[in-house]
mmCIF file of the N, C-alpha and C atoms, coordinates in Angstrom:
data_MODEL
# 
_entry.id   MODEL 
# 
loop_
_atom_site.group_PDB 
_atom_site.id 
_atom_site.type_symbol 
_atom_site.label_atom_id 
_atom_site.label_alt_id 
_atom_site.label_comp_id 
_atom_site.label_asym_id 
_atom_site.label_entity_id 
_atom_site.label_seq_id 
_atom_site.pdbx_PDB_ins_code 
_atom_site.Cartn_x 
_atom_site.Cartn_y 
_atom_site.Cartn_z 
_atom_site.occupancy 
_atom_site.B_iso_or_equiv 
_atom_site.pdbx_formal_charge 
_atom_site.auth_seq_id 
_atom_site.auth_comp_id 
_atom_site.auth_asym_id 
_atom_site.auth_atom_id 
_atom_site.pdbx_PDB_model_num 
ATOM 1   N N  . UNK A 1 1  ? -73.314 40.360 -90.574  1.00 0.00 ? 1  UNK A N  1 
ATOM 2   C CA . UNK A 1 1  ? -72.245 41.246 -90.185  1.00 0.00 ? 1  UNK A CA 1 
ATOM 3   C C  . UNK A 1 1  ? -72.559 41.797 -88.799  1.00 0.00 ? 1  UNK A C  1 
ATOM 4   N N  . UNK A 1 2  ? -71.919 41.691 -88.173  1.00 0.00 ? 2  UNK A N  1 
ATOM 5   C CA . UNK A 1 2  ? -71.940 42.072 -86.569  1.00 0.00 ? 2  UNK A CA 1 
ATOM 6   C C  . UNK A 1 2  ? -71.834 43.927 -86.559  1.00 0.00 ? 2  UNK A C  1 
ATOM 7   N N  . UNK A 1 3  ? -72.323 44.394 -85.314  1.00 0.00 ? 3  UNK A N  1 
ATOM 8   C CA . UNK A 1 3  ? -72.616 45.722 -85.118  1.00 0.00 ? 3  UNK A CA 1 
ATOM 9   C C  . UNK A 1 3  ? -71.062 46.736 -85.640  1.00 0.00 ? 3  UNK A C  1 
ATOM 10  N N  . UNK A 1 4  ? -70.233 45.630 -84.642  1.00 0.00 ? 4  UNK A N  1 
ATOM 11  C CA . UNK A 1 4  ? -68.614 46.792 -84.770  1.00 0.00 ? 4  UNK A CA 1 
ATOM 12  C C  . UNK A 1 4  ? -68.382 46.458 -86.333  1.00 0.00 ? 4  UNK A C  1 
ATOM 13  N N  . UNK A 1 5  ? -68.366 45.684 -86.806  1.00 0.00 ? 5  UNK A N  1 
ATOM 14  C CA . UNK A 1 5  ? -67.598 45.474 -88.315  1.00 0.00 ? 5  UNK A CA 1 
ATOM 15  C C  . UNK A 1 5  ? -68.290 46.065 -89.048  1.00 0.00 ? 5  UNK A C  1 
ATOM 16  N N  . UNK A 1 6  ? -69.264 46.464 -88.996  1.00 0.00 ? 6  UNK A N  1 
ATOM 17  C CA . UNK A 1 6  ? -70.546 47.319 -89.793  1.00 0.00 ? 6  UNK A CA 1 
ATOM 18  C C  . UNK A 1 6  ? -70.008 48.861 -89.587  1.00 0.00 ? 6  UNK A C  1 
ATOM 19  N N  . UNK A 1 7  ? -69.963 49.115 -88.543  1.00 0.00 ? 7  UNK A N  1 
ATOM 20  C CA . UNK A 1 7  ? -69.084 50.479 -87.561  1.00 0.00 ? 7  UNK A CA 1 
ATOM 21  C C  . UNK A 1 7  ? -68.279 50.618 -88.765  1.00 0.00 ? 7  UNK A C  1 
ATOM 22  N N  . UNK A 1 8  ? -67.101 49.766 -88.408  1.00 0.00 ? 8  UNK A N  1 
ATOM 23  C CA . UNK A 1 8  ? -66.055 50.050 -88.949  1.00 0.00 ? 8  UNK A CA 1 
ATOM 24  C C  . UNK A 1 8  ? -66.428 50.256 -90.523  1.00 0.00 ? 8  UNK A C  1 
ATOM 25  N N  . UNK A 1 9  ? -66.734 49.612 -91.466  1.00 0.00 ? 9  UNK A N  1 
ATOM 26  C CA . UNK A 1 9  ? -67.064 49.997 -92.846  1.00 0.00 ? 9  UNK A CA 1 
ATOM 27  C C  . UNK A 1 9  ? -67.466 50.997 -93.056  1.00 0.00 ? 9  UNK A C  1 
ATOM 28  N N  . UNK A 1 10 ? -68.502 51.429 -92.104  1.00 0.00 ? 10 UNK A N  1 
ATOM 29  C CA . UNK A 1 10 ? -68.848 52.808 -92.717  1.00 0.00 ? 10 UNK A CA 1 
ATOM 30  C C  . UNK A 1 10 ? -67.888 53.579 -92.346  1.00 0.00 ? 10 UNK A C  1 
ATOM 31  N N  . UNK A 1 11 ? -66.908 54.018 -91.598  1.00 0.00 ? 11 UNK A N  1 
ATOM 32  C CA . UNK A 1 11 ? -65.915 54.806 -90.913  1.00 0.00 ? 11 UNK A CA 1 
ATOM 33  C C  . UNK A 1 11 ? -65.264 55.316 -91.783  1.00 0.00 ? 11 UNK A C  1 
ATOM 34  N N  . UNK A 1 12 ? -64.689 53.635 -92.447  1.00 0.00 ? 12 UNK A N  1 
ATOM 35  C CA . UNK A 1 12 ? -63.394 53.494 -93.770  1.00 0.00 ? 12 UNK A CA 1 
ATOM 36  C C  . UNK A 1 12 ? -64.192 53.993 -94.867  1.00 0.00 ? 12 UNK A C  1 
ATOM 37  N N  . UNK A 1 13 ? -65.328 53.435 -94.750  1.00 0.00 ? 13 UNK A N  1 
ATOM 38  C CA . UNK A 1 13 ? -65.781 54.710 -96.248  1.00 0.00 ? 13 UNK A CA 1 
ATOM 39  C C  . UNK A 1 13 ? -66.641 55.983 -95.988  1.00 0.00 ? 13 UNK A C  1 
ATOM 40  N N  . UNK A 1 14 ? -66.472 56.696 -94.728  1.00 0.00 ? 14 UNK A N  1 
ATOM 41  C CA . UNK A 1 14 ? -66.733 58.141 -94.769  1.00 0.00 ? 14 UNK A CA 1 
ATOM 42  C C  . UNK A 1 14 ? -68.043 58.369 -94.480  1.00 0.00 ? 14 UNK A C  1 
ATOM 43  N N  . UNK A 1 15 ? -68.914 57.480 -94.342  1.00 0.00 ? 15 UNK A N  1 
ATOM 44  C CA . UNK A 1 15 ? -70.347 57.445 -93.781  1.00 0.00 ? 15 UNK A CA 1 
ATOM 45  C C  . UNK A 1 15 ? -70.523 57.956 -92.334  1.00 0.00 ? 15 UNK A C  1 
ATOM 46  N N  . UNK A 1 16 ? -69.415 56.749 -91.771  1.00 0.00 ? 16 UNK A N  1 
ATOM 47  C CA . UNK A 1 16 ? -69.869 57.112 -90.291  1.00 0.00 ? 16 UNK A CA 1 
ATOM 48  C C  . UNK A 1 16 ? -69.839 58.028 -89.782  1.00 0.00 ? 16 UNK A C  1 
ATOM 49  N N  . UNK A 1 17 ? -69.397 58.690 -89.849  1.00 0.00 ? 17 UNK A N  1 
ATOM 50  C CA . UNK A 1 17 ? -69.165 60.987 -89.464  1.00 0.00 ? 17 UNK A CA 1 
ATOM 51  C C  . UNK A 1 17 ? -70.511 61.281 -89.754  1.00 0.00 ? 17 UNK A C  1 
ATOM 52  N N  . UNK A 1 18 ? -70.923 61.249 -90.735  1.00 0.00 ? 18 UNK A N  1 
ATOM 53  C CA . UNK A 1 18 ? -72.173 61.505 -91.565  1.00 0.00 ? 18 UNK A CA 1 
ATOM 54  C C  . UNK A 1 18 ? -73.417 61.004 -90.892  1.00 0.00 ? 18 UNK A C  1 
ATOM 55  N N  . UNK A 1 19 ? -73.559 59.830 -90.410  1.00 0.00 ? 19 UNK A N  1 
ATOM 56  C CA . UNK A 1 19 ? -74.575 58.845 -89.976  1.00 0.00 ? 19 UNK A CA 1 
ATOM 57  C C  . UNK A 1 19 ? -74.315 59.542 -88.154  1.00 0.00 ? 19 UNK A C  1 
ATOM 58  N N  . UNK A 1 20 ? -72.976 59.759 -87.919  1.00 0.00 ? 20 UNK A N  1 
ATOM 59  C CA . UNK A 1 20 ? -73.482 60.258 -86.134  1.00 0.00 ? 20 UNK A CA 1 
ATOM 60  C C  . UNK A 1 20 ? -74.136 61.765 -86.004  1.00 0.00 ? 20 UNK A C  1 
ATOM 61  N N  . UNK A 1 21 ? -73.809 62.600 -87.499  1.00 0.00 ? 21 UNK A N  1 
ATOM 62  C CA . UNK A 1 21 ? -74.071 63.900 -87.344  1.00 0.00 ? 21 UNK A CA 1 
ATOM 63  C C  . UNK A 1 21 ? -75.713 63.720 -87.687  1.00 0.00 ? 21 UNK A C  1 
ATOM 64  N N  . UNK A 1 22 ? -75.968 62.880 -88.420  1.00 0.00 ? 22 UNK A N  1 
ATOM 65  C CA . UNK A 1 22 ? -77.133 63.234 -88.184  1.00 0.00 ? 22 UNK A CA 1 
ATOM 66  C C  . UNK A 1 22 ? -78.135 62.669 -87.189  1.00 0.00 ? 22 UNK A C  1 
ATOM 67  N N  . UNK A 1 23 ? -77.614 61.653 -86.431  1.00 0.00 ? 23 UNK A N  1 
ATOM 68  C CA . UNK A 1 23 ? -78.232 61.234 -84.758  1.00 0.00 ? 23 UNK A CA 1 
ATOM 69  C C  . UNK A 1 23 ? -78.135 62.227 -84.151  1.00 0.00 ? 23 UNK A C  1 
ATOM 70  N N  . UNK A 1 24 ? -77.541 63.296 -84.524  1.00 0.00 ? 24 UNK A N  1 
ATOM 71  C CA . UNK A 1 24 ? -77.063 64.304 -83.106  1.00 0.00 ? 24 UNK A CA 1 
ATOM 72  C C  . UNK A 1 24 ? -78.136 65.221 -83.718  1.00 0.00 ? 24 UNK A C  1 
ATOM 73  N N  . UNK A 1 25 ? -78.521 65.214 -84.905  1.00 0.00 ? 25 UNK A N  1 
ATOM 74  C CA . UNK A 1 25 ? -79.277 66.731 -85.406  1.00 0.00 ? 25 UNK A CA 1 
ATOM 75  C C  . UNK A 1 25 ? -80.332 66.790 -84.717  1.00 0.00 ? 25 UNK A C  1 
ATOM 76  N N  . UNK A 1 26 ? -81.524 67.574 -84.439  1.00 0.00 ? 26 UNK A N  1 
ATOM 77  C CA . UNK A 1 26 ? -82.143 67.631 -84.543  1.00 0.00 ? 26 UNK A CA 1 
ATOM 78  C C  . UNK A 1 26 ? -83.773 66.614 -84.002  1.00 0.00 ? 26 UNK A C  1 
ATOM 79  N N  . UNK A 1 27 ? -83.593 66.666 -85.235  1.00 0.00 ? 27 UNK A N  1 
ATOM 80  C CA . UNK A 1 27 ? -84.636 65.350 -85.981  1.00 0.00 ? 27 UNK A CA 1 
ATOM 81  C C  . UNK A 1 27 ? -84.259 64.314 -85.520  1.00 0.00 ? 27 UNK A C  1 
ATOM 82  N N  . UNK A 1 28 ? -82.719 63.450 -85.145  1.00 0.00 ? 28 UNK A N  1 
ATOM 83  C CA . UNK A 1 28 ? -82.280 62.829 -84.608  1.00 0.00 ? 28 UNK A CA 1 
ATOM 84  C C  . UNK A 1 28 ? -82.882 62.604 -83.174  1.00 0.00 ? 28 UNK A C  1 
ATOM 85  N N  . UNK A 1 29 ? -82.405 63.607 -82.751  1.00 0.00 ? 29 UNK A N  1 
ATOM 86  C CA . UNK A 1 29 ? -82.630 63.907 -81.200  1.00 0.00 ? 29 UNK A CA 1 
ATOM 87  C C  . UNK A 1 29 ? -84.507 63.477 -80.700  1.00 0.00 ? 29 UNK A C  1 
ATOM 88  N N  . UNK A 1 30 ? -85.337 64.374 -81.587  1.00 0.00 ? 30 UNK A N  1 
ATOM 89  C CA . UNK A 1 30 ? -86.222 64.157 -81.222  1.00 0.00 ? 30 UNK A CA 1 
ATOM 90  C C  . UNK A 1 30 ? -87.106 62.572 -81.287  1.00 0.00 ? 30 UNK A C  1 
ATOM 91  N N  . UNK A 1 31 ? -86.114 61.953 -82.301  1.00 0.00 ? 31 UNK A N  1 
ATOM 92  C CA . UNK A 1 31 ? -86.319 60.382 -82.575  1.00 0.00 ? 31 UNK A CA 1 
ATOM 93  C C  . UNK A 1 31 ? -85.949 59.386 -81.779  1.00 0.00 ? 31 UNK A C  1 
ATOM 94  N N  . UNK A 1 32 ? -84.948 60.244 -80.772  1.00 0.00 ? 32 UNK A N  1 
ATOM 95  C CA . UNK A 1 32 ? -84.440 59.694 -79.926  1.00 0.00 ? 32 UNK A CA 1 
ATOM 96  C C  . UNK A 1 32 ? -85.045 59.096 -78.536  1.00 0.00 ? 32 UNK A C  1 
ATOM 97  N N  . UNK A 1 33 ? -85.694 60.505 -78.450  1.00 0.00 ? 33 UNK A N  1 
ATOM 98  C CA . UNK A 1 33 ? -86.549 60.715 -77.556  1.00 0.00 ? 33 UNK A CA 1 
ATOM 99  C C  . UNK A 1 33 ? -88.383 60.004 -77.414  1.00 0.00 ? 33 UNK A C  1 
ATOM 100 N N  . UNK A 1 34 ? -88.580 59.459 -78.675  1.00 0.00 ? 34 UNK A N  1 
ATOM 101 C CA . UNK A 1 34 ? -89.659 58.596 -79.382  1.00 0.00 ? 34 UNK A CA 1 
ATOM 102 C C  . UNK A 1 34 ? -88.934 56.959 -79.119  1.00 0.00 ? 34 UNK A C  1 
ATOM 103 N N  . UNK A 1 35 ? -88.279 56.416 -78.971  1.00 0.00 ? 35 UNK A N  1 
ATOM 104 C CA . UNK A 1 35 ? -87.551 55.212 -78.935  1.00 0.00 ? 35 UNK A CA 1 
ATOM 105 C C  . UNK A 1 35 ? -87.049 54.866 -77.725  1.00 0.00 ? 35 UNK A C  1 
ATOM 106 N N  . UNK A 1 36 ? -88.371 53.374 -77.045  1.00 0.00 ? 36 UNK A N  1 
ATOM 107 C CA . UNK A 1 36 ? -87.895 52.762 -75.786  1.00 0.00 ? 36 UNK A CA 1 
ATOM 108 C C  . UNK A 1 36 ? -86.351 52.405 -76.354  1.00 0.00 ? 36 UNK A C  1 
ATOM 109 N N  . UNK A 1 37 ? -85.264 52.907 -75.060  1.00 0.00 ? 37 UNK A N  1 
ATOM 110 C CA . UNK A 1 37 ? -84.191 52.360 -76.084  1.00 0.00 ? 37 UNK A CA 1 
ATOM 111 C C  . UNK A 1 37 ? -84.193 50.729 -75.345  1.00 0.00 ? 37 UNK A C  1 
ATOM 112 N N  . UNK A 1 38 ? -84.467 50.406 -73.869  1.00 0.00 ? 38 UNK A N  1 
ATOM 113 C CA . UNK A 1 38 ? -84.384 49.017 -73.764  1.00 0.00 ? 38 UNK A CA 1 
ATOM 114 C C  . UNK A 1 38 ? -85.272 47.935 -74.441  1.00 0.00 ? 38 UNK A C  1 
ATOM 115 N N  . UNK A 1 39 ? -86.269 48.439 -74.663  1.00 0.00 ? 39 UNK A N  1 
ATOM 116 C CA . UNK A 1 39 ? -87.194 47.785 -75.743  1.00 0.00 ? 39 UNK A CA 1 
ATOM 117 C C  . UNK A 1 39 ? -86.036 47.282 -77.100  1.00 0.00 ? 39 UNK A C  1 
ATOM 118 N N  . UNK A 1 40 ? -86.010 48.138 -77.498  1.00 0.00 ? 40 UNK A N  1 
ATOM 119 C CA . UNK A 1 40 ? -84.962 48.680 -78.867  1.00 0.00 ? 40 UNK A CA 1 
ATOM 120 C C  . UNK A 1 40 ? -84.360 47.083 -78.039  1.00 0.00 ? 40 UNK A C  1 
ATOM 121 N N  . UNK A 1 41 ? -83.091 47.230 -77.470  1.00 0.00 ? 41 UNK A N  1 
ATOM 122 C CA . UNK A 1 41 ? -81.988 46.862 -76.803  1.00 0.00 ? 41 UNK A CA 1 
ATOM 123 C C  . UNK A 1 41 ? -82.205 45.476 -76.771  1.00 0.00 ? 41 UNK A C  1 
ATOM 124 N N  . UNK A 1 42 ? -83.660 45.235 -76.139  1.00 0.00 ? 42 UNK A N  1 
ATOM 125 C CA . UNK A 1 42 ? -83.959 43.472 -75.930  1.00 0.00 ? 42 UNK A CA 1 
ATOM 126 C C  . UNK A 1 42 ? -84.118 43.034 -76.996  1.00 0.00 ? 42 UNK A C  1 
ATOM 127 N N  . UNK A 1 43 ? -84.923 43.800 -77.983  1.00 0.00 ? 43 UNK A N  1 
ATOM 128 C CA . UNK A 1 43 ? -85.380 43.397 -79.509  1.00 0.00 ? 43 UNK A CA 1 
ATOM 129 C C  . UNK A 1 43 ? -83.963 42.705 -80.127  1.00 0.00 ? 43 UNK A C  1 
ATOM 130 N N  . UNK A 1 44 ? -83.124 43.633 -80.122  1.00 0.00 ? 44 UNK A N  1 
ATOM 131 C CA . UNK A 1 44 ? -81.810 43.214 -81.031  1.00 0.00 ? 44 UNK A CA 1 
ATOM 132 C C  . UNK A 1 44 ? -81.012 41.776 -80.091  1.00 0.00 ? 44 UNK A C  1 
ATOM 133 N N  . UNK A 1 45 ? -80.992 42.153 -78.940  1.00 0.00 ? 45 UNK A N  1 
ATOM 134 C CA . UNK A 1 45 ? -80.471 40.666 -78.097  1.00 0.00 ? 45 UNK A CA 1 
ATOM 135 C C  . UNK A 1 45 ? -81.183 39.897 -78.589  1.00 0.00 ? 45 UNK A C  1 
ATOM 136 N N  . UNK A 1 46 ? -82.377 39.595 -78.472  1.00 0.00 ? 46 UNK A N  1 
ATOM 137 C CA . UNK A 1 46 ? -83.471 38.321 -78.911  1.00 0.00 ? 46 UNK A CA 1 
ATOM 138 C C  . UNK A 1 46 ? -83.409 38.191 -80.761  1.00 0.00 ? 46 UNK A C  1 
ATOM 139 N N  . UNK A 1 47 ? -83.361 38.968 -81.625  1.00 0.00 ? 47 UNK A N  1 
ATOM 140 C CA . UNK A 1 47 ? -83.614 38.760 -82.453  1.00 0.00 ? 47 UNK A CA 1 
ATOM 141 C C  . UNK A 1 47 ? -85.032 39.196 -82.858  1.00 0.00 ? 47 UNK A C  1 
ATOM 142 N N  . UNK A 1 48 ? -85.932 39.983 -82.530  1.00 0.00 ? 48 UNK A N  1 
ATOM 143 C CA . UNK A 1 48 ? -87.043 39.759 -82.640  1.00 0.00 ? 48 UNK A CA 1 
ATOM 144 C C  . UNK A 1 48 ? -87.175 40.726 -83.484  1.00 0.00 ? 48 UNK A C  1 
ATOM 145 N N  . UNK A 1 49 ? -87.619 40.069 -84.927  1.00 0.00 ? 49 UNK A N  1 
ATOM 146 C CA . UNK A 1 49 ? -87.602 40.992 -86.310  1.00 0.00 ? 49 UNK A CA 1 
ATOM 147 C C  . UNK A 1 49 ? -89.036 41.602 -86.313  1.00 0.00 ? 49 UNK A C  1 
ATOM 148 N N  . UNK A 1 50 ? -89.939 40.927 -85.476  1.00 0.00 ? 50 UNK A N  1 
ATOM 149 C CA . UNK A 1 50 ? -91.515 41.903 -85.339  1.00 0.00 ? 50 UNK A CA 1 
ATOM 150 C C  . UNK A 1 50 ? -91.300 42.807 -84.304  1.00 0.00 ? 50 UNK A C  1 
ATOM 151 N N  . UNK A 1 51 ? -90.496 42.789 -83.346  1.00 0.00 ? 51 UNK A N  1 
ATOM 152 C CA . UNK A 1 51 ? -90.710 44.234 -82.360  1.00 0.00 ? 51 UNK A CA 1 
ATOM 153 C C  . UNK A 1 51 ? -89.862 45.022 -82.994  1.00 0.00 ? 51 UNK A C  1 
ATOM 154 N N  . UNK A 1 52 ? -88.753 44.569 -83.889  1.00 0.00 ? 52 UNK A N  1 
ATOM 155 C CA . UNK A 1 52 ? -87.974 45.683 -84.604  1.00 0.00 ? 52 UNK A CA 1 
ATOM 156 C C  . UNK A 1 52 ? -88.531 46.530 -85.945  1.00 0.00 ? 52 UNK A C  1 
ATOM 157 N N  . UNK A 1 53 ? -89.318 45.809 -85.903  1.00 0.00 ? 53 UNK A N  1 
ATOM 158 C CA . UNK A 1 53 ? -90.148 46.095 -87.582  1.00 0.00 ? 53 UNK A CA 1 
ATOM 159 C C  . UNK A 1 53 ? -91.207 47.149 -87.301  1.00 0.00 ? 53 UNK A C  1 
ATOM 160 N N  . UNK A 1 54 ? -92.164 46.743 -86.090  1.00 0.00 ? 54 UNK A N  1 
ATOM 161 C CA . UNK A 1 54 ? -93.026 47.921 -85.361  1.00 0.00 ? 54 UNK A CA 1 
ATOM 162 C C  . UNK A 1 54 ? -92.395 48.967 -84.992  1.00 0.00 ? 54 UNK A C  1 
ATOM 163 N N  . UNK A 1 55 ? -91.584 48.981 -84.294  1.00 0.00 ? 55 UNK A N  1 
ATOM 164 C CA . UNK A 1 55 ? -90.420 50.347 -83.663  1.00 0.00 ? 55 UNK A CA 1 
ATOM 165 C C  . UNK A 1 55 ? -90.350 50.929 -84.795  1.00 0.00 ? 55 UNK A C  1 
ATOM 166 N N  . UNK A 1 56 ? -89.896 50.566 -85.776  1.00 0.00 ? 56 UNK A N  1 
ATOM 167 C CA . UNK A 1 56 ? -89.252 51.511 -87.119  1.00 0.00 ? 56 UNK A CA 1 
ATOM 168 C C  . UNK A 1 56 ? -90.403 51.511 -87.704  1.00 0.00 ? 56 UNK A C  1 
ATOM 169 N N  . UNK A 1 57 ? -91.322 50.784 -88.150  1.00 0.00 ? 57 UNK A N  1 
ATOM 170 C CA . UNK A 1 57 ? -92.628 51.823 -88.687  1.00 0.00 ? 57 UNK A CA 1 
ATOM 171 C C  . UNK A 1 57 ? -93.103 52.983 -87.813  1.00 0.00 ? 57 UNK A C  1 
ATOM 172 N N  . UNK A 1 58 ? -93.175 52.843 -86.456  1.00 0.00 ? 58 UNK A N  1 
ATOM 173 C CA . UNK A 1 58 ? -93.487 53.855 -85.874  1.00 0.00 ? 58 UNK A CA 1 
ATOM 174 C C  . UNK A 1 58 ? -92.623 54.786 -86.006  1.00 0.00 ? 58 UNK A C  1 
ATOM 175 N N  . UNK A 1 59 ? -91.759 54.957 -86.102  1.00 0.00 ? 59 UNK A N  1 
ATOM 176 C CA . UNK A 1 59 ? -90.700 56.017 -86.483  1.00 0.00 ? 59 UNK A CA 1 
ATOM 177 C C  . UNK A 1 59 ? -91.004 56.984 -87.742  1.00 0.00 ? 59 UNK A C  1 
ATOM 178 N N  . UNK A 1 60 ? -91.244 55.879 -88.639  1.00 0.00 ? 60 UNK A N  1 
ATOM 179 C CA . UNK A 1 60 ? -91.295 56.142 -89.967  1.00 0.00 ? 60 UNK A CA 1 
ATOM 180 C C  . UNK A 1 60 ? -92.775 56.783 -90.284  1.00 0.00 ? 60 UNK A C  1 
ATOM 181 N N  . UNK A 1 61 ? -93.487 56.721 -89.966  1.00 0.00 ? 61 UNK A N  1 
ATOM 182 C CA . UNK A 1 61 ? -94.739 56.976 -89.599  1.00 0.00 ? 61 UNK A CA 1 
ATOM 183 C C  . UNK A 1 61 ? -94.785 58.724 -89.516  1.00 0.00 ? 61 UNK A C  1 
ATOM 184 N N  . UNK A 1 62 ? -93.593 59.189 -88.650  1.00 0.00 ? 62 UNK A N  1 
ATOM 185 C CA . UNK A 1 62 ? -93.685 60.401 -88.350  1.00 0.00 ? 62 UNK A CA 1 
ATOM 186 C C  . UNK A 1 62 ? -93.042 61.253 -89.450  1.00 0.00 ? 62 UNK A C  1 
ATOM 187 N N  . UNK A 1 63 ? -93.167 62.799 -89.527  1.00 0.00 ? 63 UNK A N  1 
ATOM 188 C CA . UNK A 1 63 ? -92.463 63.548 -90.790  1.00 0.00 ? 63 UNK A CA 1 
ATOM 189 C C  . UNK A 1 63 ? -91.166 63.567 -90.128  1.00 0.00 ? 63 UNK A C  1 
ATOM 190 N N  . UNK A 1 64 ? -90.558 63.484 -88.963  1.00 0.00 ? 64 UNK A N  1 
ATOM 191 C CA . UNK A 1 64 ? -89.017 63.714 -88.683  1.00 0.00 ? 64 UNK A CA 1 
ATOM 192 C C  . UNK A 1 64 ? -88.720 62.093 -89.148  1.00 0.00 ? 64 UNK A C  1 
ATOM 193 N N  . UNK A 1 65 ? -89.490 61.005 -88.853  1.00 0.00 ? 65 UNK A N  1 
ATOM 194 C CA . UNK A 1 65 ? -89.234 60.014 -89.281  1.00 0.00 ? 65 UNK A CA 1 
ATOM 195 C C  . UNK A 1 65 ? -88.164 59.384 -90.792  1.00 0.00 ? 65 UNK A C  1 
ATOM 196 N N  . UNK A 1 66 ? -89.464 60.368 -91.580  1.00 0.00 ? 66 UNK A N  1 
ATOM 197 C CA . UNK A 1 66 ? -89.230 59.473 -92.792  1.00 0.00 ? 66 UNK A CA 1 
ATOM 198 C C  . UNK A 1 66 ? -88.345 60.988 -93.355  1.00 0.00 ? 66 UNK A C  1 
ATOM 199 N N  . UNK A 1 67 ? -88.024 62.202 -92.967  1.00 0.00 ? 67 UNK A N  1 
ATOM 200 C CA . UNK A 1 67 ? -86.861 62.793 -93.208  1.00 0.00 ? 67 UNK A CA 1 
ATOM 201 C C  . UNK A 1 67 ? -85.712 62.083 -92.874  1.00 0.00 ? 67 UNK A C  1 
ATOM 202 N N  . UNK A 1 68 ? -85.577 61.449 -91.622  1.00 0.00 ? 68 UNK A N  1 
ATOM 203 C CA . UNK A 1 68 ? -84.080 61.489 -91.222  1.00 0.00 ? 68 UNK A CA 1 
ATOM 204 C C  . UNK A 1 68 ? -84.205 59.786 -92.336  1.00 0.00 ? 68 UNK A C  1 
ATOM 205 N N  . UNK A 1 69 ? -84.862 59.106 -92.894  1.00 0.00 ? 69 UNK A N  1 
ATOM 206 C CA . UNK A 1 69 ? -84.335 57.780 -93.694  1.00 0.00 ? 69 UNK A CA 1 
ATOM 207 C C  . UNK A 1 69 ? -84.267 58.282 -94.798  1.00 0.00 ? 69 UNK A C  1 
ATOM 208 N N  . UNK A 1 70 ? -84.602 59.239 -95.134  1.00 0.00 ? 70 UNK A N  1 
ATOM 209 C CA . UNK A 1 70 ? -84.315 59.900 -96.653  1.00 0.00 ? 70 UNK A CA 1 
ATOM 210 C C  . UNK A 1 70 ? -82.996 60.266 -96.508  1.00 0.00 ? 70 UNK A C  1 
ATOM 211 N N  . UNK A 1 71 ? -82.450 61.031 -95.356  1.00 0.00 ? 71 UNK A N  1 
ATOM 212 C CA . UNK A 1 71 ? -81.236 61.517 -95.209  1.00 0.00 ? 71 UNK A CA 1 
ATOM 213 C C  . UNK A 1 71 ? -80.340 60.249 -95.159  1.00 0.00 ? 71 UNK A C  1 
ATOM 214 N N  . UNK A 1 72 ? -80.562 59.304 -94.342  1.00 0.00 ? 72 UNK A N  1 
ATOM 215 C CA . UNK A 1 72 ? -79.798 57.952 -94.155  1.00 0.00 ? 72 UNK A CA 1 
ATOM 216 C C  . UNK A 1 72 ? -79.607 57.585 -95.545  1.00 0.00 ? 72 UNK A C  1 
ATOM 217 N N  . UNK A 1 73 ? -80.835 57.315 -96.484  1.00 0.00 ? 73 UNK A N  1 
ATOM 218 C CA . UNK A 1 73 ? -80.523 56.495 -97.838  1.00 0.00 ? 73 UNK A CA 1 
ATOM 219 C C  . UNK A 1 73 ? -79.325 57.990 -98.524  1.00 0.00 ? 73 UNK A C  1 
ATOM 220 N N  . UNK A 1 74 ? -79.458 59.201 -98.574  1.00 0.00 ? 74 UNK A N  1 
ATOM 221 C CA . UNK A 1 74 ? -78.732 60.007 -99.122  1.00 0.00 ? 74 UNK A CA 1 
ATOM 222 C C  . UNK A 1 74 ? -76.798 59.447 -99.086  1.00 0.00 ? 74 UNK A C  1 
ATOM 223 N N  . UNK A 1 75 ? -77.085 59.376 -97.664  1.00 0.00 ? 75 UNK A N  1 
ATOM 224 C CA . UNK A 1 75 ? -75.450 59.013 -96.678  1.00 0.00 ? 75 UNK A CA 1 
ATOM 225 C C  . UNK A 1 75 ? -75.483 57.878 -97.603  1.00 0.00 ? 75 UNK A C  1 
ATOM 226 N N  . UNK A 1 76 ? -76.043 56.868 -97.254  1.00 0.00 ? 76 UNK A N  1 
ATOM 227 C CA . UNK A 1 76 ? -75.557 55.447 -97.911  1.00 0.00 ? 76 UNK A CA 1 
ATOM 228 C C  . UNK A 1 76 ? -75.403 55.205 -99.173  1.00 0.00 ? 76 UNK A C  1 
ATOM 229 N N  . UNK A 1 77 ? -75.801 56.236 -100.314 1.00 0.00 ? 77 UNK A N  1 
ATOM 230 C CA . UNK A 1 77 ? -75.768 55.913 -102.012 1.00 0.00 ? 77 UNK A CA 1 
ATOM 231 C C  . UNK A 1 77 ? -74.670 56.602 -102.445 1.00 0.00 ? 77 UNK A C  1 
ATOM 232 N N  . UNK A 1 78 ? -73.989 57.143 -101.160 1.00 0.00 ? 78 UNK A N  1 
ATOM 233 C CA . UNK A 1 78 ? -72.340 57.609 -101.531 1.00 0.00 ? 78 UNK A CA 1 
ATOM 234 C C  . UNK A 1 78 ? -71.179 56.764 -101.664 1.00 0.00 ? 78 UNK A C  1 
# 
């Protein structure tokens, strides 16, 4: 499933509000600020499921980390 059609599903089912408010929170923000985003950026152009896999353990790694995927799985089991 491609990035926009993914977008869009969550939109139509009420996630996506949910999923930008919490990029904007906080915890978001400061995750934000932890994340080469062109790194990020080339990873997803190339495909490269090991630089994407390191990025997000490192994320996850941290306590704002593995709050904001607790919050994500919360959003998504709605």
């Amino acid at each position: 499933m491609d990035a926009e059609k993914l977008a869009r599903e969550l939109d139509r089912d009420g996630k996506g509000t949910a999923l930008r408010q919490l990029g904007a929170s906080p915890e978001g923000k400061k995750l934000e600020g932890m994340i080469d985003g062109a790194a990020l950026q080339k990873a997803f152009a190339c495909g490269d499921a090991a630089a994407l896999k390191k990025m997000l353990g490192e994320l996850l790694s941290t306590p704002e980390g593995r709050a904001l995927a607790e919050n994500v799985g919360r959003i998504m089991e709605r």
